[in-house]
Steps between C-alpha positions, in 0.01 A plus 500: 500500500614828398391896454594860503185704597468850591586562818163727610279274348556176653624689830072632491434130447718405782373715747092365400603162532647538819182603680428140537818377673526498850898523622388171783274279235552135689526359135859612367421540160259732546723740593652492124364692203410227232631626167423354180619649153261394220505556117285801526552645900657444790259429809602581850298308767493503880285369791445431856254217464180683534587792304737486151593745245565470109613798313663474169714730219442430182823496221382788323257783602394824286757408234759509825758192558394431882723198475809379298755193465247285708504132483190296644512358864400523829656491846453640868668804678514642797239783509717692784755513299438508128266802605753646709790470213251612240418803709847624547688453123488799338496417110180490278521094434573240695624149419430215645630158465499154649761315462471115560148571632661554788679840520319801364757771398291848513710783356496840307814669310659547898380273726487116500333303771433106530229309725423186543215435319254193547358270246160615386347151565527562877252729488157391598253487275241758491122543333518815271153417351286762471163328540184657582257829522711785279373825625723781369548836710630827403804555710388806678144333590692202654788739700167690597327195629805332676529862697163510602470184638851336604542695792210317672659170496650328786855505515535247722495109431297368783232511265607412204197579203489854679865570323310486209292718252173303433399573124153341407411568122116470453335618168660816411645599800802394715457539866872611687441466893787487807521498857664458781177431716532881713439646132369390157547679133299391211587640120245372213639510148253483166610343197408416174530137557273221703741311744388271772787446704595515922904521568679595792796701387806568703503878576904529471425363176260729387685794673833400269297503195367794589860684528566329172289544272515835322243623228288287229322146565587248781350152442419301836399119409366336813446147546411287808869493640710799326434813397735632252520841383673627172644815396732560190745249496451389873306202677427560848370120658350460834306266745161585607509491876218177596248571750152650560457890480340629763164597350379881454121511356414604928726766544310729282170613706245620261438832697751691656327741783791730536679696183818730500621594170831739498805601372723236444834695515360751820331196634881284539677796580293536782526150652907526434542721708271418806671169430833643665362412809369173425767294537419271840180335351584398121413875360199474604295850457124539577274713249153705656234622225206657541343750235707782620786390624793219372774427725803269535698455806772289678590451836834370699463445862953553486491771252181734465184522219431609207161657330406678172247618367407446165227807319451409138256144503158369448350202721130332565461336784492567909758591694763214479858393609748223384823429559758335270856393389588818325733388241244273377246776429781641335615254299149434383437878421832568297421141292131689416683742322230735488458847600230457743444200684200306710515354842155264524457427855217200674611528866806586715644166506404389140741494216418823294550548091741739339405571143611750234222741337695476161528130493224320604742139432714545787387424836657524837400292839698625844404288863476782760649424857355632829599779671563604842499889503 
């Protein structure tokens, strides 16, 4: 196996590929990048087991040699390394080499370096079919959904399905939902398409594709143990997480007795900074609304309180109080993205709705927590 390849080029393919290798993987190989030089490209391919990465150059792009003086091959190379030695030559091309299939000599016109490289057989094998519902996504509709709903998922791995993004196609429309149980976000998407399909997708996975992908079409094929997403010339494969999600159809009362809509931007600025002070019980703030008067407050028995006073709102409703996990209701008002946004309230210790006036397909669900002031 042999190639020179410019430098930048497979240094960007390096780099993608290397999302998927963990530096402790229990299974040695894994912590290789697979190479394999074919007639037409050269794929790069990396994985941890659950989650593997396939990016490829082609020979020849926009009338551009990408790659020269290649012969067919494959073999396996130290991802620390190869991306390391990549990173720091300084010519255009690169050329790499292996020599009795076990030595691969990577150089430019001053630097030489050899690894040991491994045969490519030692790798294990790996399912790269792409099987299943095709849906295809702009890319800024799935950054956008991935941002208004990952942040809701549990980061923890006690519970394992709650790591995960539950996507439910049904009809036209794909249902996006995550929690951590303290806080739900739910993101419906409409598309020209009818998919019946119910996958539990790894949030780091959807989060990386997200910070991929960059503008035009991103193709996610989902079948009932992979999801796989493609974008230009990379294949991003990854196990659905197994398990029951928690079910949502209760969580959404019909009527919602009390109503605050308001500022988005005054409305977080607000709780920021009475949330200086809220630092003993989990930022936990309490809001008070009646028709004339919305207020947010803190209170540290060590350190002092907090209040302000917020003018510019409208509510329905009685006189009511709640308290909550600030950062929550924050994280759930900045994912509305809207310039206004609702608080829909049943009762004081009753999970309550945050929703977005300009986009009635996002939709917000914070537990409160009981006070004691």
């Amino acid at each position: 196996m042999k190639l020179t390849i410019n430098r930048q080029r497979f240094l960007k393919i390096l780099n993608i590929v290397n999302i998927a290798i963990v530096p402790k993987s229990p299974t040695p190989a894994y912590l290789n990048f697979k190479l394999v030089m074919k007639s037409n490209e050269l794929q790069v391919l990396g994985s941890n087991g659950e989650l593997t990465i396939s990016s490829t150059c082609p020979i020849e792009e926009n009338g551009k040699n990408l790659i020269t003086d290649y012969e067919e091959g494959e073999t396996l190379i130290s991802a620390r390394f190869l991306l390391e030695i990549v990173k720091k030559l300084e010519s255009d091309i690169v050329t790499l080499e292996i020599i009795d299939e076990v030595i691969a000599r990577i150089s430019d016109n001053k630097s030489e370096f050899k690894l040991n490289s491994i045969r490519a057989y030692e790798y294990p094998d790996l399912d790269l079919e792409k099987q299943g519902e095709e849906i295809v996504f702009l890319a800024e509709d799935l950054k956008k959904i991935v941002s208004q709903t990952a942040f809701a998922a549990s980061t923890k791995e006690v519970r394992p399905v709650l790591t995960a993004i539950n996507a439910k196609g049904n009809g036209n429309e794909i249902e996006f939902v995550a929690t951590d149980s303290y806080r739900l976000a739910k993101k419906t998407y409409y598309i020209n398409q009818d998919v019946h399909f119910l996958a539990n997708i790894p949030v780091k996975t959807l989060i990386e594709v997200s910070k991929l992908v960059e503008d035009g079409e991103v193709v996610m094929t989902i079948s009932e143990t992979k999801a796989v997403f493609s974008y230009k010339d990379t294949n991003i494969y990854s196990r659905l997480i197994s398990g029951d999600f928690p079910k949502i159809s209760n969580m959404f009362p019909s009527n919602y007795p009390y109503v605050l809509q308001v500022n988005s931007n005054n409305f977080v600025a607000a709780m920021e900074r009475v949330s200086l002070l809220a630092i003993e019980r989990e930022n936990i703030v309490k809001l008070a609304v009646s028709s004339d008067k919305l207020e947010i407050s803190s209170k540290s028995e060590q350190i002092g309180s907090a209040i302000e006073t917020i003018e510019d709102f409208r509510y329905t409703g009685d006189r009511f109080e709640i308290s909550f996990n600030v950062n929550y209701v924050i994280d759930a008002i900045k994912a509305a993205q809207s310039e206004d946004v609702v608080l829909s309230f049943v009762g004081e210790m009753s999970a309550f709705k945050v929703s977005s006036l300009d986009d009635e397909s996002i939709v917000q669900i914070v537990t409160p927590v009981r006070s004691y002031y």
